[in-house]
N, C-alpha and C positions, 0 to 999 in steps of 0.2 A: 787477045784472040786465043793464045794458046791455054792460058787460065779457062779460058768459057769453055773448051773441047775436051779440055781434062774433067771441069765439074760435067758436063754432060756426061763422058765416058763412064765416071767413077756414080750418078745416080742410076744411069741403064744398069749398071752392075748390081748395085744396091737393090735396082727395082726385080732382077733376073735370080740374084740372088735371095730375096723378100721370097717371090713366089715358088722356087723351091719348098723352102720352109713351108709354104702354104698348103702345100701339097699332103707333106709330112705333119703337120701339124692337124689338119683335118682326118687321116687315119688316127693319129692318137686322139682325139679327140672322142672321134665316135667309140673306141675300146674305152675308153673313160667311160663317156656314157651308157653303155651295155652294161656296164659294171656295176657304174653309181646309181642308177637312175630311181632304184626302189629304195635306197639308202639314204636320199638328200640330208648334208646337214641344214637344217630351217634354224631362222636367225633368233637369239636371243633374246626373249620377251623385254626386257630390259632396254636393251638399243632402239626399240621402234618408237622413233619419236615420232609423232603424225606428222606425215609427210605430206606437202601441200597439193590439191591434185593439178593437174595438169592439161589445161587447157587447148596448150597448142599439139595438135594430134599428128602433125608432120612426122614422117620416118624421120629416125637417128640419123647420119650420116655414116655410110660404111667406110671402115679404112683395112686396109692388108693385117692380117696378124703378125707381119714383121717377124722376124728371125727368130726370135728367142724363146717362142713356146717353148716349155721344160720339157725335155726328154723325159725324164721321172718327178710321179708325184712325190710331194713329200708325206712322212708318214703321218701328219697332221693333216688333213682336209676339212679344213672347215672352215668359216668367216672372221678369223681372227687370226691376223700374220705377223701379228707383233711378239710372238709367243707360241713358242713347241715345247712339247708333253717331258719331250729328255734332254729340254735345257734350264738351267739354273737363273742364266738373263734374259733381259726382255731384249726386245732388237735397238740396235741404234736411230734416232732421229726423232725427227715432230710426228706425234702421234695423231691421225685424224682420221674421223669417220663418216664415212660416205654413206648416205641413206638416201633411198628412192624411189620408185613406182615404175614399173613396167606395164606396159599397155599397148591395146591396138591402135593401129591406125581409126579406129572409131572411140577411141579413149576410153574401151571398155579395160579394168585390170585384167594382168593375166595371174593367173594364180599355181605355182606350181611350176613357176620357170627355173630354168639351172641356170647360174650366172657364173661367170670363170672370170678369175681377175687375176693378173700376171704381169711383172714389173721390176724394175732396178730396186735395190737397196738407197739407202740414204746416199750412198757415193758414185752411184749413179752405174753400177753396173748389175746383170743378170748373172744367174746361177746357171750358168750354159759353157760349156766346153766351146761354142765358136766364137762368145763374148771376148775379144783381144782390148778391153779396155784395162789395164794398168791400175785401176783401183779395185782395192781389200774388198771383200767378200763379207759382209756379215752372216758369220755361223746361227745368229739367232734370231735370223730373219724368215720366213717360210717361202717366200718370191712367190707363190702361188696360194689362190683361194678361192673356197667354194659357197653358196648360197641358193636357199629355195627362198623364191618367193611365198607370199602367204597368202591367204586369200583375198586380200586388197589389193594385191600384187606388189608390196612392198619387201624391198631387201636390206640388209646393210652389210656392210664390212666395218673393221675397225683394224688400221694399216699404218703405215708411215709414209712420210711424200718422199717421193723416190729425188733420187738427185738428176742434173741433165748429164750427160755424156756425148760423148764425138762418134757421130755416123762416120765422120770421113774429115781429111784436114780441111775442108772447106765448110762443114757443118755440123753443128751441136745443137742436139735433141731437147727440148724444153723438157722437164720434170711430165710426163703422162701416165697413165695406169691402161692398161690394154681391160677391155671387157668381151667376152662371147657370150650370150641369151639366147637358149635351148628352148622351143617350147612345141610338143608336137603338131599344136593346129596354124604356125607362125612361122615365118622362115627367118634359118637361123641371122644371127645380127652377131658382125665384129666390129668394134670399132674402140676409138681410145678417148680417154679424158684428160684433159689440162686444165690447168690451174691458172685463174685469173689473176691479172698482175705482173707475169714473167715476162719481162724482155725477150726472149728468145722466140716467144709466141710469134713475132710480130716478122720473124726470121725463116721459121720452121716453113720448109717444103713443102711435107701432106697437109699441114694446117691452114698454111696459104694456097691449096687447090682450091679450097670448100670457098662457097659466096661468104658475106658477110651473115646471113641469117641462118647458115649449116653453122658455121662457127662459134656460135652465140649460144645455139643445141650442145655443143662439146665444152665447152670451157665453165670449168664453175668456180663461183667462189665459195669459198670458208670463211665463217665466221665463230668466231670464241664467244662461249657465253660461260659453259660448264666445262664444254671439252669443242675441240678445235671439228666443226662439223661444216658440210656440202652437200647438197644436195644435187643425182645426175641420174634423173629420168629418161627410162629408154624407150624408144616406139617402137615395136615390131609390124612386118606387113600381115595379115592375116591370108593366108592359104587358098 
């Protein structure tokens, strides 16, 4: 009894604390995009491997942007977080690339969407001053990236799997990668990606609010052929 009132206490906290950041997070947000907005970096002709399209036209599932949106961008902004301009290494861990299609709710592309993708390092912690997680920091990692879709409405990144980490002593976070999708005639979309496979999955909190068929929309696998890739197509609502 007393264990169940403590986890309740400690996820109200969690959830009270989440929504501050949300707060804060949506003001920098929108100064970001005032900024960036005629600037997109568009994704590297290279990485776009035709991406399957996508039949099922269901909205994404939204989830909170969680605490750790970056206070500051890094001076790199672009789709590639394995690697900054003023450092010598590449970041630590398994390198893998997530490519994908954004789309309406009527499975039209969108073209010309900003997509924000932000997450742990390989040892499972964020570049954030309230992160009190106890694991090293990778200096050569960027935690933060940016993407225009293109006119088929495909993006990619090319990043590392983050590691899980401890919400609270009662629970640890699966390996996910946070996404936000800007597009002016669509409203905006947060929500996160996991990785099929993980244990944790199966544990996780926001992962087990969603039904089985929201779940199935967020969790992708990776598969090796050339290089370690997934595919994680997002639905926006149209306006």
């Amino acid at each position: 009894m007393y264990i169940k009132q403590q986890e309740r206490v400690s996820l109200e906290w969690l959830n009270v604390r989440a929504e501050k950041m949300e707060n804060k997070f949506s003001r920098q947000r929108r100064n970001f995009l005032k900024k960036h907005l005629f600037l997109g970096t568009f994704v590297a002709a290279e990485w776009l491997l035709p991406s399957q399209s996508y039949s099922n036209c269901n909205l994404t599932p939204r989830e909170s942007a969680g605490p750790f949106y970056p206070l500051n961008y890094p001076s790199d902004q672009d789709n590639d977080l394995t690697y900054l301009k003023d450092k010598s290494k590449k970041a630590n861990g398994e390198i893998i690339y997530i490519n994908g299609i954004v789309q309406d709710d009527n499975c039209q592309p969108i073209s010309k969407a900003i997509i924000e993708i932000w997450q742990a390092c390989a040892t499972g912690r964020y570049n954030h001053p309230e992160d009190r997680n106890p694991a090293e920091l990778d200096p050569n990692f960027q935690y933060w990236g940016k993407a225009v879709t293109n006119v088929h409405g495909e993006y990619r990144f090319k990043t590392i799997k983050p590691g899980s980490y401890p919400a609270s002593w009662f629970w640890t976070r699966p390996p996910h990668i946070h996404f936000t999708v800007r597009s002016s005639k669509h409203s905006e979309l947060t929500t996160q990606m996991y990785f099929s496979g993980e244990p944790l999955n199966n544990k996780d909190r926001l992962l087990q609010n969603f039904s089985k068929k929201e779940r199935e929309k967020c969790i992708v696998s990776f598969y090796k052929k050339k290089q370690q890739s997934g595919q994680f197509n997002l639905t926006l609502k149209r306006q």
